[in-house]
C-alpha positions in Angstrom: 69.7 126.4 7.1 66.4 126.7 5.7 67.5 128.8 2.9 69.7 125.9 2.2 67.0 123.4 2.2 64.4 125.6 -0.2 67.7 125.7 -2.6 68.1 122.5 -2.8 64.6 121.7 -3.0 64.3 124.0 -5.6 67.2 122.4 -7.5 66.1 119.1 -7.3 62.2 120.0 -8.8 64.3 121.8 -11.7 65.8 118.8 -12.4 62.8 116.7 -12.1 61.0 118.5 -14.3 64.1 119.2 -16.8 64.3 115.2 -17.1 60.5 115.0 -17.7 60.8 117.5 -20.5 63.8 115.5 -21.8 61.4 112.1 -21.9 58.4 113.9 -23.8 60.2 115.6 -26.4 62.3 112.3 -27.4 65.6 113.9 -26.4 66.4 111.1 -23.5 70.0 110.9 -24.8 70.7 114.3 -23.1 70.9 112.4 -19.9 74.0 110.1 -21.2 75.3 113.3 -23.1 75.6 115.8 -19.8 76.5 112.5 -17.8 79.7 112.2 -20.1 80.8 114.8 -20.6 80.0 118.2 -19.0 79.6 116.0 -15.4 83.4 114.5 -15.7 85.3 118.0 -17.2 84.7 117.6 -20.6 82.9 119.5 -23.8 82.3 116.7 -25.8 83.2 113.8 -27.4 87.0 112.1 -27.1 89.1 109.6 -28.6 89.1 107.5 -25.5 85.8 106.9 -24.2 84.6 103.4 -25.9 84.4 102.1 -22.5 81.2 104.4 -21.7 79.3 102.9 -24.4 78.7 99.3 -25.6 80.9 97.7 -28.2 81.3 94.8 -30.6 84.6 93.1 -31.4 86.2 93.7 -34.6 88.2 90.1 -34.4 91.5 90.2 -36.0 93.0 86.8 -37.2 96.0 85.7 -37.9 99.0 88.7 -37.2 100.6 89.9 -40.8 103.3 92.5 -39.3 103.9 95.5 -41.5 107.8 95.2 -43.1 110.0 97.7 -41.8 112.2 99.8 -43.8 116.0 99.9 -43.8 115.2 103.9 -43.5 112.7 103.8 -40.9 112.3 107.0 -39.0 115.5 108.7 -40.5 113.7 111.5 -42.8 112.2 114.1 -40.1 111.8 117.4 -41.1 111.7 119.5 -37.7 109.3 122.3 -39.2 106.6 120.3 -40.7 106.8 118.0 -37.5 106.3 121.5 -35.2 103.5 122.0 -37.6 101.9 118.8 -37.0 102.2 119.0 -33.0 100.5 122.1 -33.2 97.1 120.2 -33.7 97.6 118.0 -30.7 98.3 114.3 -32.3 98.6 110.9 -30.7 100.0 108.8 -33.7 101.4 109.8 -36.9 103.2 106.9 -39.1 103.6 107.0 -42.7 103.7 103.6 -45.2 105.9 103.7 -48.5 105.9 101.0 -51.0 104.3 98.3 -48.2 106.7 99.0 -46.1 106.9 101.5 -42.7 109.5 104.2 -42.9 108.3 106.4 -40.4 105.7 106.0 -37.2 106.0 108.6 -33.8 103.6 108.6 -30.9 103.0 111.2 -28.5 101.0 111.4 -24.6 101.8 107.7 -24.0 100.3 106.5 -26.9 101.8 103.4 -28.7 101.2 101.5 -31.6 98.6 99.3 -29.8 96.5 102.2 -28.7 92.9 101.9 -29.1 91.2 105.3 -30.1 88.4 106.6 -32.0 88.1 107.1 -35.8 85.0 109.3 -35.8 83.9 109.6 -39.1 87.5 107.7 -41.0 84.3 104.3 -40.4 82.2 105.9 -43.1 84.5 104.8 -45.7 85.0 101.1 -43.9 81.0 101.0 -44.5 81.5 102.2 -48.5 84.0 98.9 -48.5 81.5 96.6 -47.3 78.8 97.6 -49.4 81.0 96.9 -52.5 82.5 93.8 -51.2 78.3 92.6 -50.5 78.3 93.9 -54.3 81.0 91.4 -55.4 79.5 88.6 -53.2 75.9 89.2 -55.0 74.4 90.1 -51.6 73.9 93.2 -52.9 73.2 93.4 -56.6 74.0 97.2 -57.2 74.6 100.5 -56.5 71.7 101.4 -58.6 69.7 99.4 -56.3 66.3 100.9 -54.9 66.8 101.6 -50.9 63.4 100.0 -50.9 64.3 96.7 -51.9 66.3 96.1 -48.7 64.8 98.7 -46.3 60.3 98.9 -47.3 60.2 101.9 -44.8 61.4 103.6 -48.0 58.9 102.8 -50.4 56.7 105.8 -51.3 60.8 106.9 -52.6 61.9 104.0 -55.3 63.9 106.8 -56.9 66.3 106.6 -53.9 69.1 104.4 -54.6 72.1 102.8 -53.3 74.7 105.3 -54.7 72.7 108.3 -53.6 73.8 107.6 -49.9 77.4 106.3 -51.3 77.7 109.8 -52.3 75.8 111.8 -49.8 73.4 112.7 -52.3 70.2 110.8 -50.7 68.0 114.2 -50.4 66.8 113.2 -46.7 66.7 115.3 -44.2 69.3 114.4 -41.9 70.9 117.4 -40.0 74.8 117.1 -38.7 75.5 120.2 -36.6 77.7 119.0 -33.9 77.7 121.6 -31.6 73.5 121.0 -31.2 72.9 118.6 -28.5 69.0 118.1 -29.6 70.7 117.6 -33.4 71.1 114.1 -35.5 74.3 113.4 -34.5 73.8 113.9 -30.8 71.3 111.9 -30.4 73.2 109.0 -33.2 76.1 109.6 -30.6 74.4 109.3 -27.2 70.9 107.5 -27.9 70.1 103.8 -27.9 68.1 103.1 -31.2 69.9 104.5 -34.5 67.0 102.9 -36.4 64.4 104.5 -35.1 65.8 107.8 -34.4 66.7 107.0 -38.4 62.6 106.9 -38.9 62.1 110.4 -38.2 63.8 111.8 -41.5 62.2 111.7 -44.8 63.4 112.3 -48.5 62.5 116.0 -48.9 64.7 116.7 -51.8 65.2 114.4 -55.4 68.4 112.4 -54.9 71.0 112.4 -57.1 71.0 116.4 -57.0 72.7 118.1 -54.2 75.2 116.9 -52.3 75.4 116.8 -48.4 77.7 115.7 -45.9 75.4 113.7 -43.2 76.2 110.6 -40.9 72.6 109.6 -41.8 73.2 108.0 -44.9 76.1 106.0 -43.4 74.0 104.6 -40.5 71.3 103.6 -44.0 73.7 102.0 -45.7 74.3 100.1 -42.8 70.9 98.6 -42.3 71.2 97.8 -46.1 74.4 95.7 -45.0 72.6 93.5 -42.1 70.0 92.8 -44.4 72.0 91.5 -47.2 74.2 89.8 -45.4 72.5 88.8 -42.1 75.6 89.7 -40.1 76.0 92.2 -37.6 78.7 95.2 -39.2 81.5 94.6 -37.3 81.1 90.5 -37.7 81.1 91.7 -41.6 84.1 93.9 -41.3 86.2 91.1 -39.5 85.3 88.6 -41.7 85.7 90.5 -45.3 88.6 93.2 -44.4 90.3 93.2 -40.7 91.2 89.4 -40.7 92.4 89.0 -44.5 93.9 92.2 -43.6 96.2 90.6 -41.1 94.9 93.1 -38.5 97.0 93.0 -34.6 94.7 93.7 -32.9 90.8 93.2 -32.4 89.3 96.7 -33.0 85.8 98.0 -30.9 82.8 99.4 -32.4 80.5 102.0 -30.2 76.9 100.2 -30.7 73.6 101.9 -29.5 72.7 99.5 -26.8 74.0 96.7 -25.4 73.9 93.8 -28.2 72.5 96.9 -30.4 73.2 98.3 -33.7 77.0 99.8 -34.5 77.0 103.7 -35.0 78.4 102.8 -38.4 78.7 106.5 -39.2 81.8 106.5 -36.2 82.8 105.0 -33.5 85.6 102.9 -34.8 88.6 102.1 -32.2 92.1 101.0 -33.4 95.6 102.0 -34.1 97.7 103.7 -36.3 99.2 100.4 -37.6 95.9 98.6 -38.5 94.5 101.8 -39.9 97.1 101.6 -42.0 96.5 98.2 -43.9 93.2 100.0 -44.7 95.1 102.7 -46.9 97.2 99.7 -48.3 93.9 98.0 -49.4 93.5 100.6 -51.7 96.7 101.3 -52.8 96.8 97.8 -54.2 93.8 98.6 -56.0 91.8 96.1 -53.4 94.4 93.1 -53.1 96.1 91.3 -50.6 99.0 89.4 -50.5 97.6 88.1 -54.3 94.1 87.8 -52.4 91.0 90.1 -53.9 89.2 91.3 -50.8 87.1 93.9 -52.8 87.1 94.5 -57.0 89.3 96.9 -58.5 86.0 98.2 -60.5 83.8 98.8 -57.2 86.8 101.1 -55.9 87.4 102.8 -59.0 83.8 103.8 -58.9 84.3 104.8 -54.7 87.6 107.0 -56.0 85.7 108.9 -59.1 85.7 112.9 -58.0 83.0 113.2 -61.1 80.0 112.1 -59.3 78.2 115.1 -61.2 77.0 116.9 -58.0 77.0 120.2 -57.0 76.9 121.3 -53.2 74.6 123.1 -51.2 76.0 126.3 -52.9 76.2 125.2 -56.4 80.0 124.2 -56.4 80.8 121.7 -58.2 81.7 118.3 -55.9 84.6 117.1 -57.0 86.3 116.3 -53.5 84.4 113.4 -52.6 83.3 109.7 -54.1 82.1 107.1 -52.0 82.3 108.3 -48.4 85.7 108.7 -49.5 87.1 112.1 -49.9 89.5 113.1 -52.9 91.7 116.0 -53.4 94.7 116.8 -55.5 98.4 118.2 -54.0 101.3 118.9 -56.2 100.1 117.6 -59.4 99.3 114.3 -57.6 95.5 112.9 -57.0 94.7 111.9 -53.0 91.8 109.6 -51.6 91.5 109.9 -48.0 89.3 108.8 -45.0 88.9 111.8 -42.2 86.9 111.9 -38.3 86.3 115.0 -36.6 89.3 115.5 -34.0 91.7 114.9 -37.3 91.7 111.4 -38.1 93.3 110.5 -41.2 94.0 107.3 -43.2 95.5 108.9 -46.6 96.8 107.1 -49.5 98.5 108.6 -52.4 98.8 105.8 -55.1 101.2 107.6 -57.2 103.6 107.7 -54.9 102.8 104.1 -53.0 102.1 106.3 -49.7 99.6 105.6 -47.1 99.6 108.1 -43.8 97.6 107.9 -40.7 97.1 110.3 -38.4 95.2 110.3 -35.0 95.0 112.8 -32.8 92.3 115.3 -30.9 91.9 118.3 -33.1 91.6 119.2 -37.1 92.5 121.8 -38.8 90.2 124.5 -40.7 88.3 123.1 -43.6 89.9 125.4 -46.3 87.8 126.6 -49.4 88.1 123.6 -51.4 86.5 121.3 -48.4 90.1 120.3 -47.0 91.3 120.7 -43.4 94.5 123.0 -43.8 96.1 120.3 -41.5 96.3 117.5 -44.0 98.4 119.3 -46.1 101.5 118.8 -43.5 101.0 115.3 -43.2 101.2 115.1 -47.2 104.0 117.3 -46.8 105.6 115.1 -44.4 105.1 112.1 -46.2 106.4 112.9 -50.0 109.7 113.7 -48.1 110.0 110.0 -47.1 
């Protein structure tokens, strides 16, 4: 019994002392990470945890229900669909020509499904900025950071476009498998602004482009500023309700009446996903309505930001938070989270496709999962 007793003892002074550590080097959101995930069975982040953290309502308005097509669900190829169930989806529904001709849902999952976007909210924060640009809110994507946000002052060369493009030069980091990383503590801490504070411009902007949530979660501080709104108060008011979203959608914040982890973090379904990819098919209309200018998205679309990568590639894959890629002869703009998310449009061919789901393919050579190939696969056969 007493060897019991001097375990347990000893167990709990390791974890006294593990939690002190935690405190005094700033890495606090450890406890909510282990608490969430490694405690309950899991390795990280899911697609169906919103109700662990705090959220803000996304309100939808009044209900515009997608048309369905006289062909709806009547074009299935059995070998690209056994491709596409190999990376575990939940929703997979393809939009031709404003109308839905094909939707499936697997594990229970239905078109009024709430789950997580991951990364796919970046390019809902690119849309905002250049709908604040239309409004005059925001006068530019030229714009000095510092006119919005002083902390940046010492670094007027920093502008606007620099974090449209991930191109800012700060030093952000985004390994996801870290737990003391950027991301981690973005994820599970409760102050994105000043977790923000401790990264600095260390490279010239404009130069070298890198992929980091950081300059998403900017961007959104340069939003509340502008417009004195809170993101997701924006985001219903400019796109989900002229959208004719269903359903209210949630975004994660960092405490409770906090900030929205802009960079992620987005719940909905497949269906409202969808209008997003619509949005830009029409070349930012709806129903005759402008809800952001054709010119802003033409800028957001353009794969010749003149960047080169990390490695000196030449970064033609990605515009504004927006990636961009090219499959049979035909150009591609699409949206992407971690687990495989995926709102894709193909304006040639009048196709928007989301996918949700829990796990992404390989990023191939040219930047793109392997996985979203199927899905455009899928789709062209509609």
């Amino acid at each position: 019994m007493r060897w019991l007793k001097r375990i347990l003892g000893g167990l709990i002074v390791l974890i006294t002392l593990a939690s002190l550590l935690a405190v005094i080097t700033g890495h606090q959101h450890l406890f909510k990470a282990v608490a969430t995930t490694y405690l309950v069975g899991k390795t990280g982040p899911s697609i169906d945890e919103h109700h662990i953290f705090e959220n803000r309502k996304v309100e939808a308005g009044t209900y515009n229900p997608w048309l369905i097509s006289k062909d709806f669900n009547k074009k299935t190829d059995e070998n690209l669909l056994k491709e596409i169930e190999k990376y575990d989806p939940v929703a997979f529904l393809v939009v031709k020509d404003s109308e839905l001709v094909y939707e499936k849902y697997w594990k229970g999952y239905d078109q009024n499904s709430l789950t997580n976007s991951f990364s796919v909210a970046k390019t809902f924060i690119a849309l905002l900025v250049g709908i604040a640009i239309d409004e005059g809110k925001i006068k530019s994507i030229n714009d000095p950071v510092s006119d919005y946000l002083p902390e940046y002052k010492n670094h007027p060369e920093l502008r606007i476009k620099h974090l449209l493009n991930m191109s800012s030069g700060i030093n952000f980091d985004e390994d996801y498998k870290s737990p003391f990383g950027h991301m981690a503590k973005a994820y599970y801490g409760t102050d994105l602004y000043e977790l923000n504070k401790d990264y600095e411009v260390t490279e010239t902007p404009g130069k070298t482009w890198r992929y980091l949530g950081g300059n998403t979660l900017i961007l959104s501080f340069i939003l509340e500023k502008a417009t004195g709104q809170t993101i997701a108060e924006y985001m219903s008011e400019k796109i989900w309700q002229p959208l004719g979203a269903k359903n209210a959608a949630l975004w994660n914040l960092d405490n409770e009446n906090g900030r929205e982890k802009a960079y992620c973090c987005f719940y909905s379904n497949a269906r409202d996903f969808a209008r997003i990819g619509q949005l830009i098919i029409n070349k930012g209309k709806w129903n005759g309505q402008t809800i952001i200018s054709e010119d802003y998205l033409k800028q957001a679309m353009n794969y010749r930001q003149g960047l080169k990568d990390a490695n000196g590639k030449m970064v033609d894959f990605y515009g504004f938070q927006l990636w961009i890629g090219e499959h049979k002869n035909m150009r591609f703009f699409y949206a992407r989270g971690i687990q495989g998310q995926y709102i894709i449009t193909v304006p040639e061919k009048r196709l928007v496709i989301v996918r949700l789901g829990n796990k992404r393919g390989e990023n191939l050579p040219n930047y793109h999962p392997v996985d979203l190939y199927h899905y455009l696969d899928f789709a062209l056969q509609q």
